[in-house]
KEBAKOL-118558 format. One line per 10 residues: number of its first residue (from 0); their letters; for each residue x, y, z of C-alpha. Coordinates in Angstrom, 1 decimal, padded with zeros to 4 digits, always signed. Layout:
// residues N
NUM) a) X,Y,Z  ... $
END
This chain:
// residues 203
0) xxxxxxxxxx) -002.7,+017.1,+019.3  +000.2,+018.8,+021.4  -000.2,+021.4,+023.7  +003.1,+023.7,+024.4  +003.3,+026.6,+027.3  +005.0,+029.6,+026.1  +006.5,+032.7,+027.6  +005.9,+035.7,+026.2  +006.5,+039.1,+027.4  +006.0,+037.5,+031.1 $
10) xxxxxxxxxx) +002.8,+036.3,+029.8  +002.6,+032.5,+029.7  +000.6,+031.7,+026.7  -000.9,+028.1,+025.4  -000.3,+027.5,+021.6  -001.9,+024.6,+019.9  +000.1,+022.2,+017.7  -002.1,+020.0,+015.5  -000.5,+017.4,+014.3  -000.9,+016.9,+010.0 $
20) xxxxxxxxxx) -002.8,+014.2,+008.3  -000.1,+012.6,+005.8  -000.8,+012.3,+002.0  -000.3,+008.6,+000.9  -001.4,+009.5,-003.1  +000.6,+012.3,-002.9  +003.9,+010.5,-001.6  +002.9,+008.0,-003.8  +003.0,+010.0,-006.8  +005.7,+011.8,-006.0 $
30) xxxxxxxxxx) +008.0,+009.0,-005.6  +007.1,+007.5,-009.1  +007.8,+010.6,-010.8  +011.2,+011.3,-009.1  +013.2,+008.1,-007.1  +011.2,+005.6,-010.0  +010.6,+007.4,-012.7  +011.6,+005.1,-015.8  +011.1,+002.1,-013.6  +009.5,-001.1,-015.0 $
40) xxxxxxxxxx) +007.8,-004.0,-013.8  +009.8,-006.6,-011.8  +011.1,-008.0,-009.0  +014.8,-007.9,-009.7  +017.1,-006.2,-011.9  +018.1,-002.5,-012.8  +015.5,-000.2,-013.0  +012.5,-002.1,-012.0  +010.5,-002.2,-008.9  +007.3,-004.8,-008.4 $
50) xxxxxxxxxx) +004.2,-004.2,-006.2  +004.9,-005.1,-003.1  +008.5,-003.2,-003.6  +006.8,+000.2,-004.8  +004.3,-000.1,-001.3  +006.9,-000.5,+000.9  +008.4,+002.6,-000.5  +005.6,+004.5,-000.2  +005.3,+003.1,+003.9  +008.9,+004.3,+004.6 $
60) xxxxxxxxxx) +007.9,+007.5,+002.9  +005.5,+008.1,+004.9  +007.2,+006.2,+008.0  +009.7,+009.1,+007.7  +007.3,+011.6,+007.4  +006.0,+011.1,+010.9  +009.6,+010.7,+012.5  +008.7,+006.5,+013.0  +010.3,+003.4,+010.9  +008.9,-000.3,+010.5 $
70) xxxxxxxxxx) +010.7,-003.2,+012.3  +012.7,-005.8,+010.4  +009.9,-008.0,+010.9  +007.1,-005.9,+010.1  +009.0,-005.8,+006.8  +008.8,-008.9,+006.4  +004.7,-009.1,+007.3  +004.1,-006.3,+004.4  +006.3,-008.2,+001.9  +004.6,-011.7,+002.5 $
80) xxxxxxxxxx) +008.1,-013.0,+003.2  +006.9,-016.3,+004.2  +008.9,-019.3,+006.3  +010.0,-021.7,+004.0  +007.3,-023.9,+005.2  +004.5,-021.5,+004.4  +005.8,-020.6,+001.2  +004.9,-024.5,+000.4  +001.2,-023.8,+001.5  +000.7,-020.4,+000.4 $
90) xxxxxxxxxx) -002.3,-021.5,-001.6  -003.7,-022.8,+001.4  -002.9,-020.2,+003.5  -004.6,-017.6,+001.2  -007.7,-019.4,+000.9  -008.0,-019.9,+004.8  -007.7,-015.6,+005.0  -004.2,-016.1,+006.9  -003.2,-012.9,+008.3  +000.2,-013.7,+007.2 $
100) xxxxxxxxxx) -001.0,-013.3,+003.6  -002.6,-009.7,+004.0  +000.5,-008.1,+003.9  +000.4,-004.3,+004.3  -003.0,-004.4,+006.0  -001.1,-006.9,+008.4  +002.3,-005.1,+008.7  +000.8,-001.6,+009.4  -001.4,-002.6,+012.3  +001.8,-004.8,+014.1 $
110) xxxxxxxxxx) +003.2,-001.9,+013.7  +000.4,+000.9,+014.9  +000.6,+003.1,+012.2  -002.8,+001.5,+010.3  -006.2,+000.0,+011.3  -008.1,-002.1,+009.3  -011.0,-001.0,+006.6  -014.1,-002.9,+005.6  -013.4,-003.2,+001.8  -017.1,-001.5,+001.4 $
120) xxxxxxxxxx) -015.5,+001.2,+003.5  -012.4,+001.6,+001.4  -011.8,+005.4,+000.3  -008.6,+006.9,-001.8  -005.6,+006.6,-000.5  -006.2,+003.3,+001.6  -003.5,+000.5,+000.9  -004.9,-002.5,-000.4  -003.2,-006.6,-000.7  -006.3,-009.0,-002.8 $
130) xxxxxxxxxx) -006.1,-012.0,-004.1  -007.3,-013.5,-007.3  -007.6,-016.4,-008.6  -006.4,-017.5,-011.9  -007.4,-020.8,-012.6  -007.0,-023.2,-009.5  -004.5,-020.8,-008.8  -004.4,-017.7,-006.1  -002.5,-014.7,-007.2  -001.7,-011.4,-005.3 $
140) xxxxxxxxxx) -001.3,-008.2,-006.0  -000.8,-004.6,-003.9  -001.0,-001.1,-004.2  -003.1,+001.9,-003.8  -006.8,+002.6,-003.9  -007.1,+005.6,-006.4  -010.3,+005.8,-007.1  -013.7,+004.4,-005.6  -016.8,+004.6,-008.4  -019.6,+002.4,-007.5 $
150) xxxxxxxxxx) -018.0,+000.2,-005.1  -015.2,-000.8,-008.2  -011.8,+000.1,-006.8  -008.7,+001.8,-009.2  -005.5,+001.0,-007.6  -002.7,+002.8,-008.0  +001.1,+001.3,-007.9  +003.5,-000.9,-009.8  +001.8,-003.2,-012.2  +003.0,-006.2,-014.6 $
160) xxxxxxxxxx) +000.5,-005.7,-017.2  -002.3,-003.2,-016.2  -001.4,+000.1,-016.9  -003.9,+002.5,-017.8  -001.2,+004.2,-020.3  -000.6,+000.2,-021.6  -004.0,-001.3,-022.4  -003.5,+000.0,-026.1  -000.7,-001.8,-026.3  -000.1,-005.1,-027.3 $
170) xxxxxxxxxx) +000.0,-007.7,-024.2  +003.7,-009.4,-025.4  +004.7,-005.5,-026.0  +003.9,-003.8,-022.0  +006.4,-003.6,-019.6  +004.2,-002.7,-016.7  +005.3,-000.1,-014.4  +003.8,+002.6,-011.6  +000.9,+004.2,-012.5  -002.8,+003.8,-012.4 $
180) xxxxxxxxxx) -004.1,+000.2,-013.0  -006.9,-002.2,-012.5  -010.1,-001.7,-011.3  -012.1,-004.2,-009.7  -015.2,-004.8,-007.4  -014.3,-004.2,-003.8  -017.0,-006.4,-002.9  -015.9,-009.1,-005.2  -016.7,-012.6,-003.2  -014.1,-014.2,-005.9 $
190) xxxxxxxxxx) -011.6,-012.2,-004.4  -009.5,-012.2,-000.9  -009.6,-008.1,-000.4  -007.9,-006.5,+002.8  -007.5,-002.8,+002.9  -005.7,-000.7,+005.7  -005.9,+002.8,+006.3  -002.8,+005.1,+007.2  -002.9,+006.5,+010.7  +000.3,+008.0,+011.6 $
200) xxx) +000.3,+012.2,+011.4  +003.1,+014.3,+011.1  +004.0,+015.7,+014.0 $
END
């Protein structure tokens, strides 16, 4: 909260400036209809935007919104961009709950804009980085929590194969995109969940 002294007819008068919460579903939303709308699945190429991409979009979105940017290096924290070294033990890493594997939840708290959320305390509009395993193999994924029902999260972003709008659709036939996708228990001991929550108002 800001306080400012005014003058006012040789009256000094105190006015009250609360500062806004921000909207992270909102932005969120907003950006996949209009800067990505079209986009598909992917890392690379034209017209297509992966997970970790379409969260750091919505970040400097909101970043913006409250007159604030992230670091080169917290960029690199919220994209996983890992040393060539830890890219050889990522596996490892992720099932020793390295910080440098939580990505947003990591990024936004190096860089004061987030704090950390129990996943049992996870509401809409927290970001989210789990882990999965497929296999002997971990695999990650990012977005949005949507929705919470019963402790099972929705999570809202850029998926490969998830889309709510796809799961009619044959598997070899989806081409993934921004929208709602999977839902999964938050509380899932199978799982490596880390959730942040936005802090940052608009001033």
């Amino acid at each position: 909260m800001r306080i400012a002294l005014m003058l006012s007819t040789g009256v000094a008068a105190l006015a009250l400036f609360v500062d806004k919460d921000v909207d992270v579903l909102t932005s969120a939303r907003r950006l996949a209809l209009e800067t990505y709308k079209g986009y598909t699945y992917g890392s690379s190429g034209e017209m297509r935007i992966d997970c970790v991409q379409f969260v750091g979009a919505v970040v400097d979105d909101l970043a913006r919104q409250c007159g604030v940017s992230l670091t080169t290096e917290d960029r690199k924290l919220l994209a996983i961009d890992l040393s060539a070294d830890d890219a050889k033990h990522l596996q490892e890493l992720v099932a020793a709950n390295d910080p440098k594997t939580r990505g947003v939840q990591t990024a936004l708290k190096s860089a004061h804009l987030g704090v950390e959320v129990s996943p049992g305390d996870a509401r809409p509009g927290d970001f989210v980085q789990y882990w999965y395993r497929d296999g002997e193999q971990w695999l990650g994924h990012s977005g949005i929590i949507e929705k919470v029902e019963d402790g099972k999260a929705t999570i809202y972003g850029s998926h490969k194969s998830t889309l709510q709008s796809e799961r009619s659709i044959v598997p070899a036939d989806r081409k993934g995109g921004i929208g709602s996708g999977p839902s999964f228990s938050l509380t899932d001991t199978a799982r490596k969940v880390y959730v942040v929550r936005w802090i940052r108002k608009i001033p």
